[in-house]
N, C-alpha and C positions, 0 to 999 in steps of 0.2 A: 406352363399349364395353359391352356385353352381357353378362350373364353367362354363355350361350351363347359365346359368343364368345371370353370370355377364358378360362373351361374346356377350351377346343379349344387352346388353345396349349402345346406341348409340354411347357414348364418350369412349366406349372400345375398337370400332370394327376399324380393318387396312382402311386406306384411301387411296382409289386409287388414288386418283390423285396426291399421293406426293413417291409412288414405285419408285424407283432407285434413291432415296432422296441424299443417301452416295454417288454417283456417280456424282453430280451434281459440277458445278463451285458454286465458292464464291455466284457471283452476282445469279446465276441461286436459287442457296438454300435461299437466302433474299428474291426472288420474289417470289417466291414460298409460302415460311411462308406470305408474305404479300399478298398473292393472297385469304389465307385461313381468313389471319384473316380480309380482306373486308367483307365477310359472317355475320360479329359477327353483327355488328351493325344492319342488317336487321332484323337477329333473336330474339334481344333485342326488337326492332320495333317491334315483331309480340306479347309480352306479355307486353304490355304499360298499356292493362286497368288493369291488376292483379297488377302492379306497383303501379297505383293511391290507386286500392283499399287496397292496404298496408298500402299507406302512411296514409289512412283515417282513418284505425285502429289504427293506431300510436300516431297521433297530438294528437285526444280528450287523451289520457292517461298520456303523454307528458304535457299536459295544464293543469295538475291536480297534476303535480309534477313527473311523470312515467319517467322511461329511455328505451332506447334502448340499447337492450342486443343486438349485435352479438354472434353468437355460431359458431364455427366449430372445423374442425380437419384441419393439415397439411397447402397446398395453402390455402383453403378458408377460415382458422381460421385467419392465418398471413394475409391475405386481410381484414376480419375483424379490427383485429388493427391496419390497415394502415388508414381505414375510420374514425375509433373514433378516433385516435390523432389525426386529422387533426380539428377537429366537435370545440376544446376551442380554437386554434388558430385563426380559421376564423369566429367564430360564438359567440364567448367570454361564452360559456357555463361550466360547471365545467366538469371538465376531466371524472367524473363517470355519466355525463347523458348519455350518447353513451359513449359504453366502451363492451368491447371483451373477452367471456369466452373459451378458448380453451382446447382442451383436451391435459395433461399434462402443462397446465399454459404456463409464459411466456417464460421460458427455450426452451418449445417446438418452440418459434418463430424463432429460432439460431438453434436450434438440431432437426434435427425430434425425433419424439417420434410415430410413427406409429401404434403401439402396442396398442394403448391404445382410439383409436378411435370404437375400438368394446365393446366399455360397455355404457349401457344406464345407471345403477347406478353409475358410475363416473360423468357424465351429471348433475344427478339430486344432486349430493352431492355440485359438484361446485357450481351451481344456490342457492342450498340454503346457500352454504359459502359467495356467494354475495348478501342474500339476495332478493331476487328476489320475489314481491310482484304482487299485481292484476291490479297493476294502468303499469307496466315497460310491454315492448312486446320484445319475443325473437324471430330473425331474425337467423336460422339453415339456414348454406349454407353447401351444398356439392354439386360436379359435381354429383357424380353417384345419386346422390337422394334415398341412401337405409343406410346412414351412423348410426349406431347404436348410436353414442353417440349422431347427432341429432337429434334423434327420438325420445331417452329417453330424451331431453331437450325439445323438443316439449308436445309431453305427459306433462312432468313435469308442462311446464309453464299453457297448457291447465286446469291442474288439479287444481289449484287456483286461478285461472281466469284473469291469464295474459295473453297478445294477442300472437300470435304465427302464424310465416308467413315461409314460406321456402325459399330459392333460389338455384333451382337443375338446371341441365345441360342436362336432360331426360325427357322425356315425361311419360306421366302416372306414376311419381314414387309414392315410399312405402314412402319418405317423403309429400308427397305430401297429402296423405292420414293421417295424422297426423297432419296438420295445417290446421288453420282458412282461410289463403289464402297461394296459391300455386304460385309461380311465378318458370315455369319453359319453360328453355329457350335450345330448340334444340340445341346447337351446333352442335353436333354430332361428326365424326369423326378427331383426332385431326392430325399434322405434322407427329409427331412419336407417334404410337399408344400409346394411353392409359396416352398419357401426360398430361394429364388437368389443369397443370399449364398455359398451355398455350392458347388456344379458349377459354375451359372453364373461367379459371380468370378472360381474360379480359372482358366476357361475367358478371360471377357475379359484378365485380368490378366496371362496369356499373352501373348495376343495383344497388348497394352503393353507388353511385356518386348520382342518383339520388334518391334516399330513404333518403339519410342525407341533401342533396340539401333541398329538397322540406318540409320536415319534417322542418329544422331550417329556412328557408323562414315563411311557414304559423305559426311556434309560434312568427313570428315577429321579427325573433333577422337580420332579413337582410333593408333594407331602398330599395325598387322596388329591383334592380340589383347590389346594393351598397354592402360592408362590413361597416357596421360601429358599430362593436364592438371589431374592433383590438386593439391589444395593441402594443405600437412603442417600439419593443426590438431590431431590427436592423436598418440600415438607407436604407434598400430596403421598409420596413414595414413603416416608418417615413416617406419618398418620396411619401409612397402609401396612408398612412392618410390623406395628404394635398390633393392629389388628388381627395379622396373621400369628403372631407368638400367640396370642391369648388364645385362637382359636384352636392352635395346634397344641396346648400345653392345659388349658383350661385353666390357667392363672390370668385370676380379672385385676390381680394388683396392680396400678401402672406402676409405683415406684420400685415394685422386685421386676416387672416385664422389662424395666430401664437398666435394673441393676444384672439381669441377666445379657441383656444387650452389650452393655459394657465389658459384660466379664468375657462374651463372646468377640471380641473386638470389632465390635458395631455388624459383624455377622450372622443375619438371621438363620442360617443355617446351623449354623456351630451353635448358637445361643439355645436352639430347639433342643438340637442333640444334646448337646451339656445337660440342660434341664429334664431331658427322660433319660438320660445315663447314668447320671451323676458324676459323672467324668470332668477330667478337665481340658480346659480346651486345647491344652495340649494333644492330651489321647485323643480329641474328637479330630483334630486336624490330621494329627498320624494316618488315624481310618480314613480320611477323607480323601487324601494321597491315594491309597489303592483302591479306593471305589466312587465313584460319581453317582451312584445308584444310591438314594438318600435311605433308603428301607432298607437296602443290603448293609450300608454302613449302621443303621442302627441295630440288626442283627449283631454282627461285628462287635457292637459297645454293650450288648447283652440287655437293651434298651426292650425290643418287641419280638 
């Protein structure tokens, strides 16, 4: 690409309004960064419907057994696997349904490896080293929106007909032009030019918050607003189990919310369901086998 070219792209160009940046006080350079990034959230607000229509490519493939690929290079690869590890602690999913292919792997998420974000055949070797089938959708983020490796993973995924969405930081990009849906979000220009760790990030990182949000909500694994497929490995998480039985069951007892717990074997999932079924946890595990979808299975136990 040009240096013409890559100068024209929004999250390239100098920002006025942060010139004489170095010259500023402490507090004066905070306000400053925090003035830019109020911007982010309107911008994310202005590609809401390309969000939905992501998620909508995502579930049905998801609900047939699919994952969620993130793809990137550099920030928005290491953003990527900041979203999928979070997806089996709070959603009790297995670590590779959402899960992060970046270019030069995970070494790259500690080192950069910069270099290696201009080959679309590196892209497509990775995806198919992880397998990557028609039922799974890749999610290519980069700020500038012309990123070679996720162009060639877009292509790639298009090419066996897995779903393929972008998340750029540019208007009218070349990734853009390579996926099923485009979700690209102006930032434009950043503190210190050409940083896009920083608008941009928080901008894509958004836009992952809500794509893993809403995606593991409608396969079911959240209860309305609840988590209740945690598992109690510290006692921040243990504090937070009790809280969610009570809130999902409206039992303030702790020693029945404990004695359901237990009968659920230390599973907030089963413990809920047991307690609006009246099942036991046997029959609650059986339904759970053919459904992931937590309100489908309580259907199932004649619960709601």
């Amino acid at each position: 690409m040009s240096i013409e070219a890559v100068s024209s792209l929004h999250t390239e160009q100098r920002n006025p309004n942060t010139i004489g940046f170095s010259k500023l006080s402490t507090l004066e350079m905070v306000e400053k960064i925090n003035q830019e990034d109020m911007t982010v959230a309107q911008k994310v607000r202005e590609v809401l419907p390309k969000v939905a229509e992501a998620v909508d490519l995502i579930v049905p493939r998801m609900r047939q057994g699919g994952r969620l690929v993130y793809v990137g290079c550099g920030t928005s690869g290491r953003l990527g696997y900041m979203d999928a590890a979070e997806c089996a602690p709070t959603y009790g999913v297995a670590y590779d349904r959402v899960m992060c292919v970046m270019a030069g792997g995970k070494n790259a998420v500690f080192r950069p490896q910069e270099n290696l974000e201009d080959s679309m055949d590196a892209a497509v070797e990775d995806l198919k080293a992880n397998n990557l089938s028609p039922l799974d959708t890749v999610v290519a983020a980069a700020a500038s929106g012309r990123t070679p490796y996720c162009i060639g993973a877009l292509d790639y995924a298009r090419s066996i007909g897995a779903g393929a969405v972008c998340v750029v930081c540019n208007p009218n990009s070349e990734m853009g032009e390579h996926a099923e849906v485009a979700i690209e979000v102006d930032t434009c220009c950043e503190t210190i030019m050409g940083s896009t760790r920083m608008k941009a990030g928080t901008a894509q990182k958004m836009v992952m918050n809500m794509l893993s949000t809403i995606v593991m909500v409608q396969l079911g694994r959240a209860y309305d607003n609840l988590m209740i497929r945690m598992t109690a490995k510290n006692g921040k998480i243990s504090n937070r189990i009790v809280r969610v039985f009570k809130e999902a069951t409206g039992e303030a007892d702790m020693a029945k919310i404990q004695e359901w717990m237990n009968a659920g074997g230390g599973h907030l999932d089963v413990a809920i369901a047991m307690y609006k079924s009246g099942k036991s946890k046997d029959e609650v595990e059986a339904v759970f086998a053919q459904t992931e979808d937590f309100y489908q299975a309580l259907k199932l136990l004649d619960a709601e």
